[in-house]
N, C-alpha and C positions, 0 to 999 in steps of 0.2 A: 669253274673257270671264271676269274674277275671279268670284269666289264673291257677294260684297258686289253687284257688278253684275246675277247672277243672279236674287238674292234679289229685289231692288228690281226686275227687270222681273215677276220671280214676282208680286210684290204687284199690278199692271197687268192682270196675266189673267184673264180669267172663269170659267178650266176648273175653278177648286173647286167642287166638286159641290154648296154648300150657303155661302147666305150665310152663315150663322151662320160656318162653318169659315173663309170669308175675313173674313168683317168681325174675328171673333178675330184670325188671324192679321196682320192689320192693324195692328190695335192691338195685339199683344204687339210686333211688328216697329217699329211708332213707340215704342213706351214703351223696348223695350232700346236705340234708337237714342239716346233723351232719355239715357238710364241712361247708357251709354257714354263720353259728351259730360261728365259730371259725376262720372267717377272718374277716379283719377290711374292716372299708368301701373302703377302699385303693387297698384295693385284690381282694375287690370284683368288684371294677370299671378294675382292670386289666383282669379279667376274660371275661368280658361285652367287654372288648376293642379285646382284642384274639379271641372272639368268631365273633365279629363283622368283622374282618379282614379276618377271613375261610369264611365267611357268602359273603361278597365282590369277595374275590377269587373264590368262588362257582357263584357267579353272574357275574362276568366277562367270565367264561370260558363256560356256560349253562345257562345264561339269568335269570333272576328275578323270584324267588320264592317271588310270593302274599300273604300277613299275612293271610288272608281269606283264602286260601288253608291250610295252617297250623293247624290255629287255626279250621277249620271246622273238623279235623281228632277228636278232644278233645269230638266233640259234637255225636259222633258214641257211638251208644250204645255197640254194637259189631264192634270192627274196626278187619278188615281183617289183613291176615297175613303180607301183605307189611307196613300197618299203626302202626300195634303192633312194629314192628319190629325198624320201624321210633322212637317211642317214648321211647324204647328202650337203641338204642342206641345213643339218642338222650341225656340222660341222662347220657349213661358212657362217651361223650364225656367233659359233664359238667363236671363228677366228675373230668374224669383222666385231665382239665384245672384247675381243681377248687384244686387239688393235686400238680398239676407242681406251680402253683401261690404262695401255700402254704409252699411247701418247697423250695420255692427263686429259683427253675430250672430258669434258664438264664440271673440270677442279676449276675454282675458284684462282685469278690470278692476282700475283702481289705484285 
């Protein structure tokens, strides 16, 4: 099962410990879908390149997070409040790059 397919059955589950954290994740996970849908391949590789960059700065300063630890949090039927929380806001931080890309934040103006 792809990542994207995870997600989306992830979204289905009851095991978030706190609506608040599903109904969020909900809605950041519709809103970056909407997002996605309305940038060009251009934006979206600029997204991938910003996120890859915090992802480096995270690995220099606290050492290598393994895709295996990541992606195993997907496969919890019930993932705990640390894991919820991860997926969470793992999303708003797509959206609010996936919004900075989109409205031109830190292109140069003419």
């Amino acid at each position: 099962m792809n990542t994207r397919t995870r997600l989306k059955w992830f979204l289905r589950i009851t095991g978030l410990n706190s609506m608040a954290d599903q109904s969020d994740f909900q809605q950041y996970y519709k809103l970056a879908d909407m997002l996605i849908e309305q940038s060009s391949k251009e934006q979206l590789a600029e997204c991938a390149r910003l996120l890859a960059l915090n992802l480096a700065h995270y690995q220099g300063r606290f050492g290598e997070i393994p895709l295996e630890d990541t992606l195993a949090i997907l496969d919890q039927t019930e993932p705990n409040d640390e894991q919820a929380m991860l997926l969470r806001d793992g999303m708003e931080i797509l959206v609010g790059l996936l919004g900075n890309v989109l409205s031109g934040l830190g292109e140069e103006k003419h």
